[in-house]
NUMILO-733669 format. One record per atom (N, C-alpha, C): x, y, z; residue number from 1; residue in three letters; atom name. Coordinates in steps of 0.2 Angstrom, whole numbers, m for minus. Atoms other than C-alpha are relative to their C-alpha. Last residue first. Layout:
REM NUMILO-733669
(rec (X; Y; Z); NUM; 'ALA'; 'CA')
...
REM end
This chain:
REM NUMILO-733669
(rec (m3; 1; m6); 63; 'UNK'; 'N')
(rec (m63; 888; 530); 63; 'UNK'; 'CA')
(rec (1; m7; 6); 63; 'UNK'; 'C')
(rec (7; 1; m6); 62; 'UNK'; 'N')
(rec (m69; 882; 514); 62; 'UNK'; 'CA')
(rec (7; 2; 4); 62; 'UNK'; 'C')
(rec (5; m7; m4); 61; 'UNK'; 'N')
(rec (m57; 889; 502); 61; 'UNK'; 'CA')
(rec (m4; 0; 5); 61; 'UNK'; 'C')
(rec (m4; m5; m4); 60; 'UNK'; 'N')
(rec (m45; 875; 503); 60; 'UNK'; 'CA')
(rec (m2; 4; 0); 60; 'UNK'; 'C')
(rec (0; 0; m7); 59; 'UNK'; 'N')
(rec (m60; 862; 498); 59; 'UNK'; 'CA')
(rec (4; 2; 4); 59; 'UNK'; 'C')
(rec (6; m1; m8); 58; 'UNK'; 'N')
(rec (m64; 869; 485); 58; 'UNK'; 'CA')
(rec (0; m2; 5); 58; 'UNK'; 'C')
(rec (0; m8; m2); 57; 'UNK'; 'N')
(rec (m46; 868; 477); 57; 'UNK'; 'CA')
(rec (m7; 4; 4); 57; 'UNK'; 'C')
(rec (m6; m2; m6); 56; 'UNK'; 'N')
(rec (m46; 850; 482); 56; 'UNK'; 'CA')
(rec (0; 7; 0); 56; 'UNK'; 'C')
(rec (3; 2; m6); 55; 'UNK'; 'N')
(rec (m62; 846; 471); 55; 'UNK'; 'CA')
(rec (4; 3; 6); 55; 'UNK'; 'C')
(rec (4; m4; m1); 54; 'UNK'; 'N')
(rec (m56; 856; 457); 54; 'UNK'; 'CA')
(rec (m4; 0; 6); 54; 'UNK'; 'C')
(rec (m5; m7; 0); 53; 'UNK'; 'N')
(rec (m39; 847; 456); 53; 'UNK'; 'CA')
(rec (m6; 4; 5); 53; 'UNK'; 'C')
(rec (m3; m1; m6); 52; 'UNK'; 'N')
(rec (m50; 831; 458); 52; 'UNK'; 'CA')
(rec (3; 5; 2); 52; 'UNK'; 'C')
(rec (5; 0; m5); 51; 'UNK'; 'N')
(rec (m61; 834; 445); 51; 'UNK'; 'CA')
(rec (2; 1; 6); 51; 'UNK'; 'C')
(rec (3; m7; m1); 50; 'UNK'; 'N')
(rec (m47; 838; 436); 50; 'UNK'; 'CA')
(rec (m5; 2; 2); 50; 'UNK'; 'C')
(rec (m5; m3; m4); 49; 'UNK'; 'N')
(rec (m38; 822; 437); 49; 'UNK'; 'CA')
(rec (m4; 8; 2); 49; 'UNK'; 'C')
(rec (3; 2; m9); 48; 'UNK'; 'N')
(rec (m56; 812; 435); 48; 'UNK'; 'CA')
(rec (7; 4; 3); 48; 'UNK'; 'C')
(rec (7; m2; 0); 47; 'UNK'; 'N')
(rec (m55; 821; 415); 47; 'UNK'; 'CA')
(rec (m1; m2; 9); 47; 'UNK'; 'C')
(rec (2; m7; 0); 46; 'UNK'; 'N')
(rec (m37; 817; 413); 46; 'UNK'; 'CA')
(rec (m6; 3; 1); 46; 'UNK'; 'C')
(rec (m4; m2; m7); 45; 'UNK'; 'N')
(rec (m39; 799; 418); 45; 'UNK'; 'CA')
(rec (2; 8; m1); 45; 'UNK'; 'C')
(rec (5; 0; m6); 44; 'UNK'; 'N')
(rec (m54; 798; 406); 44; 'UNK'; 'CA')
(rec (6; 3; 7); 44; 'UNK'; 'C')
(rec (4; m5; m1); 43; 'UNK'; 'N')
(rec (m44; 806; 392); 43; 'UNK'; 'CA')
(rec (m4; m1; 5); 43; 'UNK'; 'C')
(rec (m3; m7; 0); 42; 'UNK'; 'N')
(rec (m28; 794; 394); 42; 'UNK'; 'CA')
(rec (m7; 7; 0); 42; 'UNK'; 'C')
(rec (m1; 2; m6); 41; 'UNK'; 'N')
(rec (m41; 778; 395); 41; 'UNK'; 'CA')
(rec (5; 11; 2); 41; 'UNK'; 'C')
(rec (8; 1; m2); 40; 'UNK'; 'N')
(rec (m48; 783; 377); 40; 'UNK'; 'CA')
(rec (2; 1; 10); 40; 'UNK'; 'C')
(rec (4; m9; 1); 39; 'UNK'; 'N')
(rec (m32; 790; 370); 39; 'UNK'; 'CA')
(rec (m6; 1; 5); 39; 'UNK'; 'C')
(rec (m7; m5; m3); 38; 'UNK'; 'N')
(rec (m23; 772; 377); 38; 'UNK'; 'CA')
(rec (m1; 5; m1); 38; 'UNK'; 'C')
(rec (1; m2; m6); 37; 'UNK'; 'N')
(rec (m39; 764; 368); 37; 'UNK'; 'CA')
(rec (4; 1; 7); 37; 'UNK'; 'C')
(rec (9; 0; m2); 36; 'UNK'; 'N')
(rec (m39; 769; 353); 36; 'UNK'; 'CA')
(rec (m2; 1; 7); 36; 'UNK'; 'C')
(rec (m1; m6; m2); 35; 'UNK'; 'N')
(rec (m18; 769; 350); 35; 'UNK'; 'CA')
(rec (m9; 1; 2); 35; 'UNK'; 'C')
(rec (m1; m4; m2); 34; 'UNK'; 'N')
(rec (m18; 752; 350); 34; 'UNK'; 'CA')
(rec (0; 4; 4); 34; 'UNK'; 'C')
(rec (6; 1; m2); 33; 'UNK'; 'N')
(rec (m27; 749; 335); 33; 'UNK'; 'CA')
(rec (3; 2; 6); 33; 'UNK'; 'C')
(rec (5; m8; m1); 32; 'UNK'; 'N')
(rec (m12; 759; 327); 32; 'UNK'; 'CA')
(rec (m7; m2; 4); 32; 'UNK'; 'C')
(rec (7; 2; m3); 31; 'UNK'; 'N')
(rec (0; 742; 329); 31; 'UNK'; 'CA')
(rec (m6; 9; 2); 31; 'UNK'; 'C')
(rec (4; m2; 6); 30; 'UNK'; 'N')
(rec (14; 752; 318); 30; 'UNK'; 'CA')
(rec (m7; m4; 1); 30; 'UNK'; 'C')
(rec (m1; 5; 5); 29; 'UNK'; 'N')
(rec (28; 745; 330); 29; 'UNK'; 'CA')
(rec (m6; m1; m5); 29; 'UNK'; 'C')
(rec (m6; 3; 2); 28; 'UNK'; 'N')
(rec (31; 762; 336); 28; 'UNK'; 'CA')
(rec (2; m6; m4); 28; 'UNK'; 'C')
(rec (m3; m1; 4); 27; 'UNK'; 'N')
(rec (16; 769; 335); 27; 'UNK'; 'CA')
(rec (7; 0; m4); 27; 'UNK'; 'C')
(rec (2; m3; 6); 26; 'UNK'; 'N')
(rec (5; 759; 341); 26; 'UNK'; 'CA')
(rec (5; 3; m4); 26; 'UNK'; 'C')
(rec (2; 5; 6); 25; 'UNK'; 'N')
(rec (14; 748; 353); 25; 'UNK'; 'CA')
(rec (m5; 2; m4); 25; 'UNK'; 'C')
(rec (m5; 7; 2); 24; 'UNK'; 'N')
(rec (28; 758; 360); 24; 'UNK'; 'CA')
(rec (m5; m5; m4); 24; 'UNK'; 'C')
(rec (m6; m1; 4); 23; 'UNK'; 'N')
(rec (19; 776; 359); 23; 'UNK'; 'CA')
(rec (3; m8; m2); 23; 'UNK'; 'C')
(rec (1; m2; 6); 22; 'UNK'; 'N')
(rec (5; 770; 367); 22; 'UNK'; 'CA')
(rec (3; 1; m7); 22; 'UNK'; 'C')
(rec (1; 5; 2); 21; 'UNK'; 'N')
(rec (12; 761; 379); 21; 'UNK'; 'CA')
(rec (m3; 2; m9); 21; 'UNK'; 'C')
(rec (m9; 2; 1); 20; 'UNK'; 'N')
(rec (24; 778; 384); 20; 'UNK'; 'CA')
(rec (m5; m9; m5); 20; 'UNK'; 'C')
(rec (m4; m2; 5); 19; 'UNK'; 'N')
(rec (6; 787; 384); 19; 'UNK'; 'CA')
(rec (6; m3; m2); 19; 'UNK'; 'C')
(rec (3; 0; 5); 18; 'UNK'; 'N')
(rec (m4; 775; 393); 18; 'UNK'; 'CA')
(rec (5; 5; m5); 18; 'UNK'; 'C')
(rec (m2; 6; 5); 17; 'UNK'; 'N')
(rec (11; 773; 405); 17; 'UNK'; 'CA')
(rec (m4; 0; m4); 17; 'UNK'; 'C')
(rec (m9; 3; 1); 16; 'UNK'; 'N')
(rec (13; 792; 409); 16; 'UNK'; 'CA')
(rec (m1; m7; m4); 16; 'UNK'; 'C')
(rec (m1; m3; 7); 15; 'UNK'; 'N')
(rec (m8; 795; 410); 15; 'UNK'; 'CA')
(rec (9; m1; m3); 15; 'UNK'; 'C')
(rec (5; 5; 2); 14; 'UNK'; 'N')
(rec (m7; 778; 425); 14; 'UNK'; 'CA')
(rec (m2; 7; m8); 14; 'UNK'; 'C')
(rec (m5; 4; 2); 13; 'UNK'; 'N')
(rec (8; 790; 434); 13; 'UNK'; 'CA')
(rec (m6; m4; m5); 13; 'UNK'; 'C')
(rec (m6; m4; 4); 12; 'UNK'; 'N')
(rec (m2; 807; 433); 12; 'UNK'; 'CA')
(rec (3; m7; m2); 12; 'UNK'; 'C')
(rec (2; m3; 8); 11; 'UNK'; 'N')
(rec (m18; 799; 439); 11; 'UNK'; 'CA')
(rec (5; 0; m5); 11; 'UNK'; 'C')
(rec (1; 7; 6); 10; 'UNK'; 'N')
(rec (m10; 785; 452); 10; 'UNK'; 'CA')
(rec (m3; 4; m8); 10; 'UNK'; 'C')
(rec (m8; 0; 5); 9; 'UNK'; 'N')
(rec (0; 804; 458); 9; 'UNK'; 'CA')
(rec (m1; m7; m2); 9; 'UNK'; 'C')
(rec (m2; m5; 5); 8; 'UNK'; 'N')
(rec (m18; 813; 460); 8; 'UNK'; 'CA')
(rec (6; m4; m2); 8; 'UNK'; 'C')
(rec (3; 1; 7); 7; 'UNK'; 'N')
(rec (m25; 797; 467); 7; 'UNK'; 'CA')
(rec (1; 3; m4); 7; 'UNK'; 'C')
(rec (m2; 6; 3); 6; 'UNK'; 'N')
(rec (m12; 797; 482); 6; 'UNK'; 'CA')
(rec (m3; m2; m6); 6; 'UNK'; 'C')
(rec (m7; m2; 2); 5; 'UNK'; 'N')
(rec (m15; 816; 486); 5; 'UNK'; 'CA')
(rec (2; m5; m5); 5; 'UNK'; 'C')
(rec (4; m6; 9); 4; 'UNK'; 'N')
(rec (m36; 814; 486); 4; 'UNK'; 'CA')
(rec (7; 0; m2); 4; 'UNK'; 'C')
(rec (3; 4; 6); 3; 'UNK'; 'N')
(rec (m32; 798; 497); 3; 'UNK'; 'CA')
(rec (0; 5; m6); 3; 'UNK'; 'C')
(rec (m6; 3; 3); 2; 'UNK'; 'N')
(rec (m19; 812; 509); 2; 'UNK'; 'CA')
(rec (m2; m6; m5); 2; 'UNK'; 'C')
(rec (m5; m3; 5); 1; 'UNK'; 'N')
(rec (m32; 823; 510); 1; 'UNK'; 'CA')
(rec (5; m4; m3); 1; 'UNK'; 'C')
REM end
């Protein structure tokens, strides 16, 4: 349990710097390329967070 914990807060922390990278070098300094692939990684790490959620929540209904 405490692997599944550690991955939920490298998820959370690693979607934080894609978006703050994003921001700073696409749209801030008008480098739009990018923003591609800081969308691209940002949606995979949303997509293994919520695997995970789902993971964890069945495994608190298992007795």
């Amino acid at each position: 349990m405490a692997l599944k914990m550690f991955l939920n807060v490298l998820y959370t922390i690693g979607i934080f710097l894609c978006i703050i990278a994003g921001y700073n070098y696409g749209i801030a300094q008008g480098h739009y390329i990018y923003l591609l692939p800081a969308a691209a990684i940002i949606v995979i790490l949303v997509v293994l967070k919520v695997r995970l959620l789902k993971d964890v929540k069945n495994a608190q209904k298992k007795p």
